[in-house]
N, C-alpha and C positions, 0 to 999 in steps of 0.2 A: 363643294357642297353636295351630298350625297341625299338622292332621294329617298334610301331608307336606311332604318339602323342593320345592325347587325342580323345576318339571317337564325333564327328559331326555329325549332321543328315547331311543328302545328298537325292537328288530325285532319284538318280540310283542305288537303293538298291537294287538288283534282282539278283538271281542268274545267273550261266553261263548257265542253262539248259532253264531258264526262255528268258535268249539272243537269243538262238538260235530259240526258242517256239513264239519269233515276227515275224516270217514270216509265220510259220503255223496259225498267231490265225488273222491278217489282209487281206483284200482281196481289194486288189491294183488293180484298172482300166489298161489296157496295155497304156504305152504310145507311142506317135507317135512324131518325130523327123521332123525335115523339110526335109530331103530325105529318102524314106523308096526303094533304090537303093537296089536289094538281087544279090551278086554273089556268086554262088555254083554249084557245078557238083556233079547230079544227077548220081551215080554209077550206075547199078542195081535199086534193094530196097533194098540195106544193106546200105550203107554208104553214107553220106553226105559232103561233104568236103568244108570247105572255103575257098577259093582264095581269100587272104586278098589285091593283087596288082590290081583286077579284077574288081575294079569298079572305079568310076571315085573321084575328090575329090568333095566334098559336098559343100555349099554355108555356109559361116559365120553360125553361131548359132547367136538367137535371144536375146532377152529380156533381162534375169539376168547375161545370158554366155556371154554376148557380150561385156562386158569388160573385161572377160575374154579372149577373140577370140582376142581381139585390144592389147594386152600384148604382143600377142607370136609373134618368129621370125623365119622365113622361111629359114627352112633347111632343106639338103635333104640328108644327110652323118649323122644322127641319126641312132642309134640300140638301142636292149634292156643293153649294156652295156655301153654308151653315160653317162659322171656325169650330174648332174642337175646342175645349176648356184649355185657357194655355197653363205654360208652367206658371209657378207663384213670381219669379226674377225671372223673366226674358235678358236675356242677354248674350254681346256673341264670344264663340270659341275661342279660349286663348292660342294661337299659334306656334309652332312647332319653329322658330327661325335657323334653324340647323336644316330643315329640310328643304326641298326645291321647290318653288314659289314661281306658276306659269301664268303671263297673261292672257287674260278670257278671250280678250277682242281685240288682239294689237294692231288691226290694220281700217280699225274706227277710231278718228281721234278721241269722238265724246265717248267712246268707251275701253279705250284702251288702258285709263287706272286701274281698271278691275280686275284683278289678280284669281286664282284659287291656288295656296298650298293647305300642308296637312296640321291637321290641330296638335297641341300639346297635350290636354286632357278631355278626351269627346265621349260624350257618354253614349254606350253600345246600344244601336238600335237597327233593325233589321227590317229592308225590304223586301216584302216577301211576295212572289207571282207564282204561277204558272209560266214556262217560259211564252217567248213572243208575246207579252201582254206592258210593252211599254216599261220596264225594269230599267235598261239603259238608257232611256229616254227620261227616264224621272230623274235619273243620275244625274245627266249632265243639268237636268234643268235646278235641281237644288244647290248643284256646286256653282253654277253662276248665279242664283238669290244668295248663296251664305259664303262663297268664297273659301269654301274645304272639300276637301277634296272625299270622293266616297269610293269605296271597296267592293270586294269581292270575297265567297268563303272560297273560292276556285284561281286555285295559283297561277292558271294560262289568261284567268280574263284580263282581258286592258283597263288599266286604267283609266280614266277618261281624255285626261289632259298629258299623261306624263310619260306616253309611250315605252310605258314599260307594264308587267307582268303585278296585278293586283297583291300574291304572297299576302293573304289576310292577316296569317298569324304576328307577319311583321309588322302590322297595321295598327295594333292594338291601341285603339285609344287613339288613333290618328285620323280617323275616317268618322263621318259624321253619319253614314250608312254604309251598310252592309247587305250586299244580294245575295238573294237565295233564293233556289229554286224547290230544295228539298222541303220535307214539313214534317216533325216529329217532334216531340215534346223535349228532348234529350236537345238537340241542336237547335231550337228557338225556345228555353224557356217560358213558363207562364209570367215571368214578371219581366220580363224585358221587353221595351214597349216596341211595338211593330206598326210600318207601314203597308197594308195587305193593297194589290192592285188587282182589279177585278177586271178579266175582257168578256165579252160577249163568248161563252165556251164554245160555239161553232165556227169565231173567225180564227179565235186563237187554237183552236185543234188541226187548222187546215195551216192556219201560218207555221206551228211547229212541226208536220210533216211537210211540207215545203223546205222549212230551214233544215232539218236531218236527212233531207235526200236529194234539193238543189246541188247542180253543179253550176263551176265554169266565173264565180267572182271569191275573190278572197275576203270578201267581207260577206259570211255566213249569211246573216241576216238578208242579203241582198238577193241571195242564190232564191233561183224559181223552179219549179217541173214544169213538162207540160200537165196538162186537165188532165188525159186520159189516165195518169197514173193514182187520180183521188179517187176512181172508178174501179176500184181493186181490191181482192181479197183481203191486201197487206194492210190498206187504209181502214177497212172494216176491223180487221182485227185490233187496230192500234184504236180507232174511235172507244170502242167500251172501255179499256186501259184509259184512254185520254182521259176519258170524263167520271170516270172514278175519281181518277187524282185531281181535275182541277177542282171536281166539288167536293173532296176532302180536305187538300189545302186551304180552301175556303172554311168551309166550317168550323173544323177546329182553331182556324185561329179565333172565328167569330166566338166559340164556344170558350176557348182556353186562354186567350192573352187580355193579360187582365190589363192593359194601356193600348188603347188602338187606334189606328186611323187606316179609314177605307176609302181607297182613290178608284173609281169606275172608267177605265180606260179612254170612254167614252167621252166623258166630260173632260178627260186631259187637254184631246185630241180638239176637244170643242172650245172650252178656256183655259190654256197651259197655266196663265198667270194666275188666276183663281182658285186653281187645286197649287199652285207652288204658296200661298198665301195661306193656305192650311195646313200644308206640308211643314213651314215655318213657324206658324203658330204651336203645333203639335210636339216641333223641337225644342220649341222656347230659343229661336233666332230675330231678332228684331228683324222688319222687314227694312230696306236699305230702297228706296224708291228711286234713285238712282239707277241699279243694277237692275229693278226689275224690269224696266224700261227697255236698259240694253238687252235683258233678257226677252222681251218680248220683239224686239229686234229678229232675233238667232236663237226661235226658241226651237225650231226645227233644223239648225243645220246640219247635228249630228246622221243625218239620214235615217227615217222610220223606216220599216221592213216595209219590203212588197206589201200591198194592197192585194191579195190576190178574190179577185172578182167570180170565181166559180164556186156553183153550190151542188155540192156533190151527195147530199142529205137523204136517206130516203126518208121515209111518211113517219116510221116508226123512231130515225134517231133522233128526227126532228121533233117528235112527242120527248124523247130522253134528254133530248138538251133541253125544253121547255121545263121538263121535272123538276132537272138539276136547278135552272135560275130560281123554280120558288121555293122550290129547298133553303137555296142562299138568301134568299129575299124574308124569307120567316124569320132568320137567324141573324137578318139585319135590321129586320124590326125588333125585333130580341132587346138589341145592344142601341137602340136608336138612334138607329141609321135611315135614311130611306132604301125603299126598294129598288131594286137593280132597275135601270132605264130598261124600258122599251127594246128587244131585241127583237128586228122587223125578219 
């Protein structure tokens, strides 16, 4: 039994290290939105805080989002636990049984049925981050709710379950998602629907220069520095870079993709099973109460990246990360969504 068909060339042949290495090697213009409205309360000079009810709502989006903006429906009894409209036939994936079929849980009896291989016919839909913002962790948590297995556009990432090498392009239609770090209209279409995951952009800019310059564990994600090196010219320079890209990834998808669902890292972290119950509904997967159980068992045992607890911020990037979230936060009232939670 062969875990994939025959190998295909594909354009997305790059590693995961190479994924993440597209935001350090482009130097992205900032963009400007039709309201550049900032509410936040200036602590001291320690802290920045955004008051995401604190401004007003913003005027329609333009040009390409504006039929996107003509879509949505006005409501005001939305949270981050709200399902998204499902499909018309919920229903699950036909399976792939030529390919490799791994059990989830084999050393729980009451969960050891539960299997994930790869689909027969899965319709293409993309998870899209910033890196370190919980991307692998929503992987593994949808393939134990739907029991398929999910991808990569970057040929060295792992699989979840199948220890071998993602090879997206051999994946076609077998994978229920698909990771992605990069963001451009050519390589996530406007009509292919997307899962966007949203972190806090000052945990997630300190966890991916951590992960691109940790040593010393073979599992990236895990690798740490010490403090002294977020204290650096090199960190200063990569912070504007950062946050360019995380808040352009963000908005154009909010602006451009016309099928969405927006996961706030936060809430993941808070209720796994809850954002995996939207996540489901969004794919049109029946929920299987059963596995979510066992999924809420081992909803963390793939291991989350370091926690790293140092705030290396001065006065002014901490105003620029504030900008950024109500940037995103207008563009998620836009598409209604709620406002990004609280970043303390």
């Amino acid at each position: 039994m062969q875990i994939f068909p025959p190998k295909s060339e594909h354009e997305w042949s790059r590693n995961a290290v190479e994924g993440r290495s597209e935001f350090a090697a482009s130097a992205m213009k900032p963009r400007s939105l039709a309201s550049s409205r900032v509410a936040c309360i200036l602590q001291g000079t320690e802290n920045i805080r955004l008051v995401p009810g604190a401004f007003p709502s913003p005027p329609g989006v333009s040009s390409a989002g504006a039929s996107v903006a003509e879509d949505r429906e006005d409501r005001t009894d939305i949270d981050w636990k709200t399902m998204p409209k499902p499909l018309p036939e919920p229903r699950w994936p036909e399976l792939d049984h030529d390919m490799a079929t791994i059990p989830l849980w084999p050393s729980d009896p009451a969960c050891a049925v539960y299997n994930v291989s790869f689909a027969l016919r899965a319709s293409r839909t993309f998870l899209v981050s910033f890196p370190q913002s919980g991307n692998s962790w929503t992987r593994y948590l949808v393939e134990g709710a739907t029991g398929v297995a999910t991808g990569a556009v970057y040929a060295a990432e792992d699989l979840i379950h199948f220890g071998t090498e993602s090879q997206e392009g051999n994946l076609n239609g077998r994978v229920i998602l698909i990771k992605i770090h990069a963001n451009d209209r050519r390589r996530i279409p406007d009509d292919v629907p997307v899962i966007l995951l949203i972190r806090d952009p000052a945990e997630a800019i300190i966890s991916f220069f951590s992960f691109m310059n940790g040593e010393g564990n073979t599992k990236k994600w895990l690798r740490n520095v010490t403090d002294d090196i977020y204290f650096t010219k090199e960190f200063d320079d990569l912070f504007d870079l950062n946050l360019r890209e995380w808040t352009k990834l963000a908005t154009d998808r909010l602006l451009y993709s016309q099928r969405l669902l927006v996961i706030p890292y936060e809430e993941l972290k808070k209720d796994p099973i809850a954002q995996v119950r939207r996540a489901l509904a969004f794919l049109g997967v029946p929920a299987d109460e059963g596995r979510l159980e066992c999924l809420r068992r081992y909803s963390e045992v793939p291991a989350l990246g370091l926690q790293t607890q140092v705030d290396p911020y001065t006065p002014e990037q901490k105003l620029a990360l504030a900008k950024a979230a109500v940037e995103v936060s207008e563009l998620l009232r836009e598409r209604n969504f709620p406002p990004l939670p609280v970043y303390d």
